[in-house]
LUMVEX-372975 format. One record per residue: x, y, z of N, C-alpha, C in turn. Coordinates in pm, 1 decimal. Example, Ala and Ser with C-alpha at 12.3 -4.5 7.8 and 13.67 -1.06 7.14 Angstrom:
<pts>
{{1319.0,-569.0,780.0},{1230.0,-450.0,780.0},{1320.0,-330.0,780.0}},
{{1285.0,-225.0,708.0},{1367.0,-106.0,714.0},{1290.0,3.0,787.0}},
</pts>
This chain:
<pts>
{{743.4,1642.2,939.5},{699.6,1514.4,991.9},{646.9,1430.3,876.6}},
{{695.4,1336.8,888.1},{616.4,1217.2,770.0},{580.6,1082.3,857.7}},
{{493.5,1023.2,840.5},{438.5,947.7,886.9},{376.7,793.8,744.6}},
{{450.5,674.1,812.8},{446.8,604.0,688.3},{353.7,492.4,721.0}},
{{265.6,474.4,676.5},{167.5,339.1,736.9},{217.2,192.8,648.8}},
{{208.8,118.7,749.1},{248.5,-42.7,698.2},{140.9,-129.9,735.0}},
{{177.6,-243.7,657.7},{102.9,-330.9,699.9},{63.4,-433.5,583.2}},
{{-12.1,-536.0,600.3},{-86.4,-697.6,539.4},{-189.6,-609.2,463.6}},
{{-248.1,-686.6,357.9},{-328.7,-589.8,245.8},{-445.3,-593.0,333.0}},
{{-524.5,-505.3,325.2},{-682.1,-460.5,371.9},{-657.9,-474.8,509.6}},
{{-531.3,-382.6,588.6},{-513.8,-340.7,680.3},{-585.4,-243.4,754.8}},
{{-639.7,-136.3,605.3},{-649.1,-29.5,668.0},{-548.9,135.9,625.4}},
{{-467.2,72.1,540.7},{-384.2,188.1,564.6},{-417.5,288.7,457.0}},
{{-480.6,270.3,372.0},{-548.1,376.1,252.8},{-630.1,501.5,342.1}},
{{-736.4,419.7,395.1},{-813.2,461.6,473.0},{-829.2,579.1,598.6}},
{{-682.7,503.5,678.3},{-636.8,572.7,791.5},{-571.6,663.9,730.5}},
{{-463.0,660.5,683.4},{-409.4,742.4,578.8},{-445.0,880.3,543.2}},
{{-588.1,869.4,471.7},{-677.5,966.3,486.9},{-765.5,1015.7,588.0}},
{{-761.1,975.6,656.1},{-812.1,1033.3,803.4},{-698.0,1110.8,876.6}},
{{-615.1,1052.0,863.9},{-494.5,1093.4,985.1},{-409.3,1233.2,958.6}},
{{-440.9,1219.8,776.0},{-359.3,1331.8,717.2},{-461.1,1467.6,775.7}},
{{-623.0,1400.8,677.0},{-691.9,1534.4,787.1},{-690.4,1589.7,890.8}},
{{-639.0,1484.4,983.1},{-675.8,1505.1,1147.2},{-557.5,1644.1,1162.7}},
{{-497.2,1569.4,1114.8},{-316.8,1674.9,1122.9},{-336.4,1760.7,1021.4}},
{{-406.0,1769.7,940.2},{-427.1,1873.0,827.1},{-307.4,1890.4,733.3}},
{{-270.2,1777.7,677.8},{-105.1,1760.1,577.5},{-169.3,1631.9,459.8}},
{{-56.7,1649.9,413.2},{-81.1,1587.9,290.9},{-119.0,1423.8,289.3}},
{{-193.6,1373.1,220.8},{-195.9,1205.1,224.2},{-149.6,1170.4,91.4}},
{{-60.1,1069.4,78.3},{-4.5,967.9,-31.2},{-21.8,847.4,-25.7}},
{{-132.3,836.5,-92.2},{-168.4,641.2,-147.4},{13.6,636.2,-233.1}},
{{77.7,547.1,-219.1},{154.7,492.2,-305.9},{119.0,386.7,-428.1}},
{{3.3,312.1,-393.6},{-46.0,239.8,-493.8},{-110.5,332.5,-607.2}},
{{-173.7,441.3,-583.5},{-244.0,528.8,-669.4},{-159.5,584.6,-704.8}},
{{-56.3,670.5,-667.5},{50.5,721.3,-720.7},{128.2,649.1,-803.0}},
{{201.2,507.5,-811.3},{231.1,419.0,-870.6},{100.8,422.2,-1038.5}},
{{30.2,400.5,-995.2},{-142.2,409.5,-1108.1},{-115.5,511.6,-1218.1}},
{{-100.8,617.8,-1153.6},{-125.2,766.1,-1211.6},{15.7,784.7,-1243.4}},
{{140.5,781.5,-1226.8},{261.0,775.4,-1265.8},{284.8,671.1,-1413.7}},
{{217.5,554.7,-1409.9},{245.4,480.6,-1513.3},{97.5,483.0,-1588.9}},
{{-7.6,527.1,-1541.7},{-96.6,494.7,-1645.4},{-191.9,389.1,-1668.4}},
{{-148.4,283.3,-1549.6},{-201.3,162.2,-1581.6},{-266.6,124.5,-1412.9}},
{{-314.6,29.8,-1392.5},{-377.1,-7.5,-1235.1},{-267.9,-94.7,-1181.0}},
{{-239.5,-73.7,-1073.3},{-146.7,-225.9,-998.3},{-176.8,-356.5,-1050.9}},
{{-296.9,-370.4,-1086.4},{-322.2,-529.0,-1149.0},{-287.7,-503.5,-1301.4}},
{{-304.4,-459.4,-1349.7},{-194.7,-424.2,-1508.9},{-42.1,-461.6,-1488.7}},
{{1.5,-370.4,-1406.3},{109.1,-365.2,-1398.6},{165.3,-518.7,-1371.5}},
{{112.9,-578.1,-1270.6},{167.0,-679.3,-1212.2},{129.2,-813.0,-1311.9}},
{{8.3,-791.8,-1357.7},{-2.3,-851.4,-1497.0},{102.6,-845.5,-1607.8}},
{{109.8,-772.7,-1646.6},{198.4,-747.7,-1772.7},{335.4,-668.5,-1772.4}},
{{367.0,-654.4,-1680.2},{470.3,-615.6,-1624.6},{562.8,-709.4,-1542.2}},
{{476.6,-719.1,-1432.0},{590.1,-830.2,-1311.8},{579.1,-782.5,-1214.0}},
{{579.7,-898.3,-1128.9},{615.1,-781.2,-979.6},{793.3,-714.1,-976.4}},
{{832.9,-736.5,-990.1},{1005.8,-726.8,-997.6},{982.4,-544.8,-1056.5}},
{{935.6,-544.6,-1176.9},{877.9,-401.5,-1212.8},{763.5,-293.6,-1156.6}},
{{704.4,-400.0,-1079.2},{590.4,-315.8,-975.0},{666.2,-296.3,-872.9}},
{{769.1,-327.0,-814.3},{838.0,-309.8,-706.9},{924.7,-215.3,-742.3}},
{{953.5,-201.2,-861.4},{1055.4,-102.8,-909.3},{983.5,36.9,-921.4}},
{{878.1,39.2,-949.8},{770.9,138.9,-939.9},{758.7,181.7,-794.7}},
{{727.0,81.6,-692.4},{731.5,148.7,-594.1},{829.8,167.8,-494.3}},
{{919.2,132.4,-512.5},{1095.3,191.7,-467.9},{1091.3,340.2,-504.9}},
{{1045.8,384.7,-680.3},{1067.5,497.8,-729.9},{965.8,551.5,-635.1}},
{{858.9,533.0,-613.0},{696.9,625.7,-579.4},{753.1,631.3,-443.3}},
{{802.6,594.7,-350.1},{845.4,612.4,-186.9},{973.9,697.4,-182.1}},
{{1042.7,729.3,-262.1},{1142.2,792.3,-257.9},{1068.2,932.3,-282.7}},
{{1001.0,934.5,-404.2},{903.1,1061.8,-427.8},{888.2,1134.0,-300.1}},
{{735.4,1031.6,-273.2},{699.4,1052.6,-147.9},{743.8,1082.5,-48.4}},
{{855.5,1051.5,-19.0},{953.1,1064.8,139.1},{1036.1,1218.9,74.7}},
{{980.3,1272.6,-47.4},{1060.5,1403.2,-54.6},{954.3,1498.0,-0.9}},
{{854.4,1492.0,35.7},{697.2,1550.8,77.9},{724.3,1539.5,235.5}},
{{750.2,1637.0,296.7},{768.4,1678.8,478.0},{563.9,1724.7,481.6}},
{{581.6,1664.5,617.8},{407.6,1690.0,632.3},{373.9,1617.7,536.8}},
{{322.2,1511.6,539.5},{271.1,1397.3,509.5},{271.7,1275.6,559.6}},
{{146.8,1168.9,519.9},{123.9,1088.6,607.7},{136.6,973.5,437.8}},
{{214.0,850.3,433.7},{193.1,799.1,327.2},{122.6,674.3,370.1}},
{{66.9,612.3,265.7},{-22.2,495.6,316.6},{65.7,418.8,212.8}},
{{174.7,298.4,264.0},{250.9,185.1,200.7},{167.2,135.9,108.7}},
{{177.9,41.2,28.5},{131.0,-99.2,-50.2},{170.7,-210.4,64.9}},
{{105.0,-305.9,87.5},{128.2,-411.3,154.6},{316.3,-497.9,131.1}},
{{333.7,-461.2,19.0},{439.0,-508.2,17.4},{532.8,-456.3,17.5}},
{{538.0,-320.0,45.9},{636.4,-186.9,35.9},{789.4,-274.8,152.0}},
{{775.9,-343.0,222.1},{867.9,-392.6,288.8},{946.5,-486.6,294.5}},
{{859.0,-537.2,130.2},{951.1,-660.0,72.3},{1105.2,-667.2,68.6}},
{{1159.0,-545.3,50.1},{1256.7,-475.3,-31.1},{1350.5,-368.0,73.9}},
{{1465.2,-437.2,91.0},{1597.3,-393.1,189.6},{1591.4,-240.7,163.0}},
{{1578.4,-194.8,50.7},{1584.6,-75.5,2.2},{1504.7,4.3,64.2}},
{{1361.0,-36.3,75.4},{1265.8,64.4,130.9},{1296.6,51.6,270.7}},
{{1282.3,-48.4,358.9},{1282.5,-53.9,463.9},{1382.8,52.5,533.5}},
{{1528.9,41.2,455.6},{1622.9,153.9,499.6},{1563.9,267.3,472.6}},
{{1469.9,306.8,335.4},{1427.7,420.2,375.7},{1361.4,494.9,437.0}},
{{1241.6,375.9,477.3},{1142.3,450.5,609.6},{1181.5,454.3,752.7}},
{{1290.4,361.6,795.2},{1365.1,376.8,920.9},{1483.6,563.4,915.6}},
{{1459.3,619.8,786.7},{1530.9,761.0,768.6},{1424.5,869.6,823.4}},
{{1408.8,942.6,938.0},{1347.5,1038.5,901.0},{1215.9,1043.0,933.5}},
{{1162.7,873.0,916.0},{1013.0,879.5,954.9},{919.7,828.6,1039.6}},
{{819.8,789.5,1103.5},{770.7,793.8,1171.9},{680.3,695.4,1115.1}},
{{736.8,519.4,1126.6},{661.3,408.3,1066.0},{495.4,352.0,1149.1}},
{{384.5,352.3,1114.5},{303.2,283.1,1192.9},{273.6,139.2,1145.3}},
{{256.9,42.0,1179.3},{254.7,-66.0,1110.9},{62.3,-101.5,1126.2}},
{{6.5,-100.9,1082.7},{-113.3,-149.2,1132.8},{-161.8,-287.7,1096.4}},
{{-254.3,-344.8,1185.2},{-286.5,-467.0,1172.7},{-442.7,-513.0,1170.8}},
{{-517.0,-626.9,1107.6},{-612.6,-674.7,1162.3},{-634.8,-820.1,1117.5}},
{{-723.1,-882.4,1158.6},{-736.6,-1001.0,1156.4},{-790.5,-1070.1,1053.5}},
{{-763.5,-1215.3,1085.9},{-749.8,-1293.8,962.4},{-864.3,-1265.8,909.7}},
{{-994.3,-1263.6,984.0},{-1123.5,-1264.6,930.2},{-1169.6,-1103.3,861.6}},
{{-1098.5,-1050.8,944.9},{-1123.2,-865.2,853.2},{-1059.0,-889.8,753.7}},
{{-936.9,-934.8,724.6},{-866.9,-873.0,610.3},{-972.7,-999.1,505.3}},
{{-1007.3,-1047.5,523.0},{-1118.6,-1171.9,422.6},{-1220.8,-1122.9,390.2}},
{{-1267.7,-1047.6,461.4},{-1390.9,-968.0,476.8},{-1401.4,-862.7,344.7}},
{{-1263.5,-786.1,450.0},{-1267.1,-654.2,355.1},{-1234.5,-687.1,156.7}},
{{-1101.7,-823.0,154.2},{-1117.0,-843.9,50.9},{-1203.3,-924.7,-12.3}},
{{-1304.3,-989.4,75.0},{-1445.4,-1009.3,5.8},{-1527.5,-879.9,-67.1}},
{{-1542.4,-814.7,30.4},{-1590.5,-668.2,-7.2},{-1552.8,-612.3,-136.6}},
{{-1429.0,-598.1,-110.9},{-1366.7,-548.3,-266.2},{-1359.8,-621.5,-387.8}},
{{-1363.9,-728.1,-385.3},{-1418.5,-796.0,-490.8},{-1537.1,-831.0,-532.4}},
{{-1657.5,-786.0,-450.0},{-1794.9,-761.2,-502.8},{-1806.8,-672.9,-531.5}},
{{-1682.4,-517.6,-493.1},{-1718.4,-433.8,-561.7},{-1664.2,-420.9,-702.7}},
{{-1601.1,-525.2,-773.5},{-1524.8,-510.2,-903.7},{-1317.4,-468.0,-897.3}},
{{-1333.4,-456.4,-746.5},{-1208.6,-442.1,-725.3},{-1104.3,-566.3,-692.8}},
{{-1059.8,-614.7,-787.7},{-922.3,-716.7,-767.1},{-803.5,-671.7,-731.9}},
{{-776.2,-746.5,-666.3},{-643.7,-741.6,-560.0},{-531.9,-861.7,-606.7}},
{{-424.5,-861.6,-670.2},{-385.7,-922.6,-697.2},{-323.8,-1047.7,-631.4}},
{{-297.2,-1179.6,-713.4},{-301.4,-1274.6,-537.2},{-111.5,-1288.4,-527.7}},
{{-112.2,-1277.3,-391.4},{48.0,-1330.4,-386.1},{106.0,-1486.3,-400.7}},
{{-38.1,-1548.0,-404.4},{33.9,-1724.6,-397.3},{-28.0,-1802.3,-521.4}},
{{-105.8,-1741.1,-583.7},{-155.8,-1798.0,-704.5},{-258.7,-1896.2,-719.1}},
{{-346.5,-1877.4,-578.4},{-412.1,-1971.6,-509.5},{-527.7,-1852.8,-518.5}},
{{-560.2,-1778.0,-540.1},{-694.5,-1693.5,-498.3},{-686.3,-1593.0,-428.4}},
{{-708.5,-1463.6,-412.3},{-721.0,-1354.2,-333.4},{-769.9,-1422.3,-176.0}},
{{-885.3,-1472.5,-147.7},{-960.1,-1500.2,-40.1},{-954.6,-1594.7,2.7}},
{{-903.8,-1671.7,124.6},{-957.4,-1796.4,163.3},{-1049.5,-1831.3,268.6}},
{{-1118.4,-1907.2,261.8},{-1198.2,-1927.7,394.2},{-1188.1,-1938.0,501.2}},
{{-1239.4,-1916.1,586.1},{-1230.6,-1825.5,761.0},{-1339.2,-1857.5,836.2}},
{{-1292.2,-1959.3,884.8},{-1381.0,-2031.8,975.6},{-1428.5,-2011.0,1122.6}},
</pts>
């Protein structure tokens, strides 16, 4: 059984991820950390000085990994679905959850993470956070 979590960034799926694998007692795969620890560098490196075009290429490689791991629960990157490629591969075999939350959580949470020193890289070039009224 593999089980693949999706979803909008500060969904949730790191998190659940690790809960869910415990619950079931199997393996959990961050793909963003795996991506990290495979190259050496943080997702914001990468996407810095790299590209996304090459961070995506990273994680095409890191989900294929991953989807070779039976009993496991993987927790996507938000954008893991950008890409025709992956999508065919998590419709193989696995057992997609998509999770969701709202405009004001996901602001929240990436408020949160950026007081804790954690940057999230932005997709529009406009700022990680916007205001939420």
């Amino acid at each position: 059984m593999i089980i693949a979590l999706i979803g909008f960034r500060c969904t949730g799926k790191s998190t659940t991820g690790k809960i869910l694998a415990e619950k079931l007692d199997i393996r959990h795969i961050d793909l963003d950390k795996y991506i990290e620890k495979e190259n050496g560098k943080s997702v914001n490196d990468i996407l810095r000085y790299r590209g996304e075009n090459v961070f995506r290429d990273y994680e095409t490689a890191a989900l294929k990994s991953a989807l070779k791991h039976d009993n496991s629960v993987i927790a996507c990157g938000g954008g893991v679905v950008m890409r025709e490629e992956n999508i065919k591969l998590l419709r193989q075999n696995v057992t997609v959850i998509w999770l969701e939350a709202s405009a004001r959580t996901i602001a929240e949470r990436m408020r949160k993470d950026a007081n804790n020193g954690f940057k999230r890289p932005s997709l529009t070039g406009m700022g990680a956070v916007m205001e939420i009224t």
